[in-house]
C-alpha positions in Angstrom: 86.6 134.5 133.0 85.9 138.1 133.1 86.8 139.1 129.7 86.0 135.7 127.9 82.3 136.6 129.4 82.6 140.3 127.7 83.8 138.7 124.5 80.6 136.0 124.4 78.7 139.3 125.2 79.4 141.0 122.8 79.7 138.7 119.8 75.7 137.9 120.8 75.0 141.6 120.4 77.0 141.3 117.0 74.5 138.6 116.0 71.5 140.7 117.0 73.0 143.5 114.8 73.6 141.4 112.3 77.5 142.2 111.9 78.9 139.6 110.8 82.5 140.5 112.2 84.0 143.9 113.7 87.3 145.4 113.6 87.9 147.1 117.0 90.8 149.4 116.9 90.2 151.9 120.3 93.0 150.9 122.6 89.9 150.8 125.6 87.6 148.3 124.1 90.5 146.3 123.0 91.4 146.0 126.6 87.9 145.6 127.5 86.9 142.5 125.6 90.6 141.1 126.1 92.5 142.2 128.9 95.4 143.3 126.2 97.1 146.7 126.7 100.2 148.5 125.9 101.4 152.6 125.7 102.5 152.7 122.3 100.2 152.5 119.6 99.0 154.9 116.4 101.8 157.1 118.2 104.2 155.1 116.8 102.7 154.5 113.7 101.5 150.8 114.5 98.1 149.6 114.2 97.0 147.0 117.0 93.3 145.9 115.4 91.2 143.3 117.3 89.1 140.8 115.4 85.8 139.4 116.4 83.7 136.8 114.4 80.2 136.8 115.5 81.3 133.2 115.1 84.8 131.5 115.3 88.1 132.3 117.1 88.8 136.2 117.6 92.2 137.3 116.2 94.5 140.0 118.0 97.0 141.5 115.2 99.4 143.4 116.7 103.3 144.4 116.2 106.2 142.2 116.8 107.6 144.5 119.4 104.5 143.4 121.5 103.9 139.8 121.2 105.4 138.6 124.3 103.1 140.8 126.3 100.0 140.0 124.1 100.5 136.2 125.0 100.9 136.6 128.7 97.7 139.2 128.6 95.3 139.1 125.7 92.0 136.6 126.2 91.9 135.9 122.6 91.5 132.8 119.8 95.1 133.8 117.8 97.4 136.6 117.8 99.1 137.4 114.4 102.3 139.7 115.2 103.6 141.6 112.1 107.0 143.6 111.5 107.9 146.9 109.8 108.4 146.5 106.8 107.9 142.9 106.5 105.6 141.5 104.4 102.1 143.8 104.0 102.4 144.2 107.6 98.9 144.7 109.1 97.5 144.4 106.2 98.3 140.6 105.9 95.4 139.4 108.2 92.6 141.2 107.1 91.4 140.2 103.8 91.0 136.7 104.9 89.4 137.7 108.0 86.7 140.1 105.9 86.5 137.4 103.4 83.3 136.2 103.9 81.3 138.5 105.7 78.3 140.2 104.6 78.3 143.4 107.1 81.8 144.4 108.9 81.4 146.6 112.0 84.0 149.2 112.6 84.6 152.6 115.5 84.5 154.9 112.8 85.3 157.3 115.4 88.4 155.7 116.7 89.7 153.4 113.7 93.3 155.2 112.6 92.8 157.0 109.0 95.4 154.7 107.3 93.9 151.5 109.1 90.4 153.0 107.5 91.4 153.7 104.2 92.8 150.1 103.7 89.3 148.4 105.1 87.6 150.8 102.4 89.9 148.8 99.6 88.4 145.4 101.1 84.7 146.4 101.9 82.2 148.1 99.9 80.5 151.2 102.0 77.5 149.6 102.4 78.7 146.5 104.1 80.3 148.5 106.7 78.3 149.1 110.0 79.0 150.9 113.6 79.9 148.7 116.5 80.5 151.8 118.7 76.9 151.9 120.2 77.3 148.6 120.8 80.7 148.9 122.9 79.0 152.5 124.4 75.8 150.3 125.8 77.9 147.1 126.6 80.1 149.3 129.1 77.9 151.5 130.5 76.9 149.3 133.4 80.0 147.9 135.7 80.6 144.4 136.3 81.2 143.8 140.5 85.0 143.5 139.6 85.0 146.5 137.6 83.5 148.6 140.7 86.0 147.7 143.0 88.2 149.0 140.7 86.5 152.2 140.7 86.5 152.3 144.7 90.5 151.6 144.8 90.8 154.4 142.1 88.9 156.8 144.6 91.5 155.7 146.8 94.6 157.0 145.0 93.3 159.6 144.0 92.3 160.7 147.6 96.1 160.2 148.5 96.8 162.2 145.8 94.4 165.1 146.6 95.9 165.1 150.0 99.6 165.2 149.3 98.7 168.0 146.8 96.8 169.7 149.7 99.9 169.7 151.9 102.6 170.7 149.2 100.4 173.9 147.9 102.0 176.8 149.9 103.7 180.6 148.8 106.6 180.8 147.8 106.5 177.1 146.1 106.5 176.7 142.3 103.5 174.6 141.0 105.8 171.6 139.9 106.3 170.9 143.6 103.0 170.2 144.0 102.6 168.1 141.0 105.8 165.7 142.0 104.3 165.4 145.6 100.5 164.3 144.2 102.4 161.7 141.6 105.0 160.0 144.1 101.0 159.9 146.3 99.0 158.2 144.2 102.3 155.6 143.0 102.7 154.4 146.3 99.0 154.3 147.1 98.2 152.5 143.6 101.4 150.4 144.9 100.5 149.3 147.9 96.3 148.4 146.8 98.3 146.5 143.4 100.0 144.6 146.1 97.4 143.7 148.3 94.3 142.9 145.9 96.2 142.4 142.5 97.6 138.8 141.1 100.0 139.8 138.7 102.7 142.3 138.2 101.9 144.1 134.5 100.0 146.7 135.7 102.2 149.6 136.6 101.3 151.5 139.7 103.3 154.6 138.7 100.8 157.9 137.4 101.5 158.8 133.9 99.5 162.1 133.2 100.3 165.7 133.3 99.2 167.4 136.7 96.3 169.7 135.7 96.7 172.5 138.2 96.8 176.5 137.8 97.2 179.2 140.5 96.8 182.7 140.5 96.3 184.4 137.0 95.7 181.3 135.5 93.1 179.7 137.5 90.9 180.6 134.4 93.0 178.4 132.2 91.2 174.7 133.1 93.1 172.3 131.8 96.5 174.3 132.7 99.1 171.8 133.4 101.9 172.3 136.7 104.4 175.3 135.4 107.6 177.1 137.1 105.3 179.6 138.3 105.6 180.5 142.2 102.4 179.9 144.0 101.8 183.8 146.6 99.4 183.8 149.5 96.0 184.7 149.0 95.8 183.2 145.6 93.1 180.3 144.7 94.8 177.0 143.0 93.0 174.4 141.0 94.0 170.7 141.6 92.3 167.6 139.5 92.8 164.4 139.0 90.6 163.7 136.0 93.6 162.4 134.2 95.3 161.1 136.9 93.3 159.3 138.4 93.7 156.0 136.6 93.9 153.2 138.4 94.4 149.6 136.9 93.6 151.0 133.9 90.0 152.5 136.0 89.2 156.2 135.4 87.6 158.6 137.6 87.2 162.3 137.8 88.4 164.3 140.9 88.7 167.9 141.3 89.0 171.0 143.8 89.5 174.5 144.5 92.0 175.9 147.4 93.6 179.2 148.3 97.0 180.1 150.1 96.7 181.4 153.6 93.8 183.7 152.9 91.0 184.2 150.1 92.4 187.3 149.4 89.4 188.6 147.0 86.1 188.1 148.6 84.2 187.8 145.5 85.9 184.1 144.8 84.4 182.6 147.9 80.8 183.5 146.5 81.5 182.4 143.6 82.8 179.0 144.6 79.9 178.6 147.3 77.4 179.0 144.0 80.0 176.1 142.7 79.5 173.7 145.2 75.4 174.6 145.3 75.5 173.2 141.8 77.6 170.2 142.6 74.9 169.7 145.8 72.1 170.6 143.4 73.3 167.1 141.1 73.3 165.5 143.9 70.2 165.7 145.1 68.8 164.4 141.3 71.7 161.6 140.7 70.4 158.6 141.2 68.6 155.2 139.3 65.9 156.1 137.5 66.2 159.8 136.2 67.6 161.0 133.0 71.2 161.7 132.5 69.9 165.2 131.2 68.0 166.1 134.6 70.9 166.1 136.5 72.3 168.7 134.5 69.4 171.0 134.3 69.8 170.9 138.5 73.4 171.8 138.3 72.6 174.7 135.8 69.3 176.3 137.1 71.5 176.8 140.2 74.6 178.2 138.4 72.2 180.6 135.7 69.9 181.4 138.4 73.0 183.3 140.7 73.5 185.1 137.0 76.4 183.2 135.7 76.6 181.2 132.2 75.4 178.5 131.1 78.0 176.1 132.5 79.7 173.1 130.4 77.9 169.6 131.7 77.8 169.0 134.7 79.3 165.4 134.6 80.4 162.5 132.5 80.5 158.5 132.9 83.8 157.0 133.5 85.6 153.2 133.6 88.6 152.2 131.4 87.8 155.1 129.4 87.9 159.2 130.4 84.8 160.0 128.4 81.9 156.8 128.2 78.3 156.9 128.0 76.2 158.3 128.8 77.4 162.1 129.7 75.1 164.3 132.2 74.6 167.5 129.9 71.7 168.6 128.0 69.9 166.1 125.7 71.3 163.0 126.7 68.2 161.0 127.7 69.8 158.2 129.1 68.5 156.7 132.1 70.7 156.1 134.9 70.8 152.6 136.4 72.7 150.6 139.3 76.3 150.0 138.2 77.2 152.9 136.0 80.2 155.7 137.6 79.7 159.4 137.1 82.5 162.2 137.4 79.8 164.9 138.4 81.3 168.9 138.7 79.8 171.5 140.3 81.6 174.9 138.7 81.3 178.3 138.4 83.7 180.4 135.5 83.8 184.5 135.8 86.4 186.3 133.7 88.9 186.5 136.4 88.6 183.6 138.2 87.0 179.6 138.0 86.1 177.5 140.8 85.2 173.9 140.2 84.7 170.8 142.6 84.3 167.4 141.5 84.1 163.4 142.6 83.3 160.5 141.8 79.8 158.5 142.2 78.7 155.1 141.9 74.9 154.4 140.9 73.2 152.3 143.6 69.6 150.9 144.2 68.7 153.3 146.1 71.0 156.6 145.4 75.2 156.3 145.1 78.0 155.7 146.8 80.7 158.6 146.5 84.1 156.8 145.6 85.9 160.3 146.5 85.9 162.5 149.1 87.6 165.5 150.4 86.4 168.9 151.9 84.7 170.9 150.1 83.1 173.8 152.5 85.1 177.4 152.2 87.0 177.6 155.1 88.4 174.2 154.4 89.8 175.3 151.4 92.3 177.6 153.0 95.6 175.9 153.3 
């Protein structure tokens, strides 16, 4: 019911932006409207385009290799497979389908090149329109089923914050840490699948590289687990903002630790002026204020300690990493009940970085924090 009530959703926003029929080719918003998924897509060199008719049946195209799993998940009107090298492949479906319709709506941003530059041979440019917005604005606000989602993400990643917690020690090489927080958040995502989840497709098991850096390479943020040998006295970076991806619900997740001691002074201060900004957020997030306010929180307290002007301060999350609306200068959004924010609070000096993020839910009256973990100094020492 859920996704049939996106689909009728969206085709009435179609009809109010007078599209006549969209193309959807972003592997998120395919799942979105129809509950269809798979891992291997443009990677491979195979388009998967969804169909939607303002009115009449949608149509899933999709490769061969796939079908058996589009019919047991996709909520859709038909589902045309195609072969390589069979046939025109992909192609086969779509003239018919942009036959008769005056204005097409595409993801310009997302649509493969070679999927694009076939539409262009079918549709003249001025027929072609953006759905994008459309999909941005339609997600933006979380159904009840959607947020529970969210909270049992918090939950794995939480398991996986605290196994990485208690593997992070000298004389143990970073991959250590990133086995312990995967084998975590499989059997947490495991055991919540079990309990609240009616079918078996969705794999429990994590499927991103550990971002993590110790040491030296604390300044390197999206550093992924390496040989290197954690020493005591160093600070190490954990998140989860890939990770943390649960049932196909994203979240960000994020903190700073050190080994046995802080061993330069000067990192605690800067992280304290971290977590100020992430407390500074805080006290703004909330229905009712622009997306760009809570930034301008976060960063008055990060410039006003004499540090740079810092990267935003958050973004919203769901079923993709990066949705609308983001919490950084000129976004003008305003927040309501129902959207989920990954909101940071960091700090980045030439020889060292400290960042600490979770993840919120927007309430009536505030948000609910779907992650937690310690976040004062002393805590951090492991």
């Amino acid at each position: 019911m859920m996704f049939e009530t996106r689909m009728q959703e969206f085709r009435n926003r179609l009809a109010e932006a007078g599209i006549d029929v969209a193309l959807i080719t972003d592997d998120d918003n395919v799942y979105y409207l129809t509950g269809y998924f798979d891992y291997l897509h443009m990677e491979f060199g195979r388009p998967t385009i969804l169909v939607v008719p303002r009115d009449g049946e949608s149509l899933l195209i999709t490769p061969a290799l796939d079908q058996n799993a589009a019919r047991a998940l996709a909520h859709v009107g038909r589902i045309a497979a195609w072969n390589d090298g069979l046939g025109n492949e992909w192609r086969e479906e779509l003239p018919g389908a942009l036959k008769h319709a005056g204005k097409i709506g595409l993801e310009p941003d997302h649509m493969p090149p070679v999927v694009r530059a076939y539409v262009d041979t079918l549709v003249e440019a001025p027929a072609i329109g953006n759905v994008t917005p459309i999909l941005a604005d339609l997600r933006m606000i979380k159904s009840p089923e959607e947020l529970q989602l969210a909270r049992h993400a918090g939950q794995v990643g939480m398991a996986m914050m605290q196994a990485g917690r208690e593997a992070i020690g000298a004389g143990v090489p970073e991959y250590e840490v990133a086995i312990a927080t995967s084998q975590a958040g499989t059997r947490k995502a495991a055991e919540i699948l079990a309990a609240h989840c009616d079918t078996t497709e969705m794999s429990p098991n994590t499927h991103f590289l550990q971002i993590m850096a110790s040491g030296r390479d604390i300044v390197k943020t999206h550093h992924r687990a390496s040989t290197r040998i954690m020493q005591r006295g160093e600070p190490v970076f954990l998140c989860f903002c890939g990770m943390t991806n649960f049932h196909r619900f994203k979240l960000g997740f994020d903190r700073t630790f050190w080994i046995g001691e802080i061993a330069d002074p000067r990192q605690a201060e800067v992280y304290e002026v971290a977590v100020a900004s992430q407390r500074a957020a805080l006290e703004v997030l909330g229905p009712g204020v622009t997306a760009e306010s809570v930034h301008a929180a976060y960063a008055e307290v990060i410039q006003g300690a004499g540090y740079d002007y810092p990267f935003r301060c958050g973004r919203a999350t769901g079923f993709s990493f990066l949705e609308h609306p983001q919490l950084v200068t000129g976004d003008k959004t305003v927040l309501q009940p129902g959207m989920v924010f990954a909101v940071d609070g960091s700090v980045t000096v030439e020889d060292f970085r400290a960042q600490v993020g979770d993840s919120f839910i927007i309430t009536e009256d505030g948000y609910e924090a779907v992650t937690r973990h310690p976040k004062a100094v002393e805590d951090m020492i492991v």
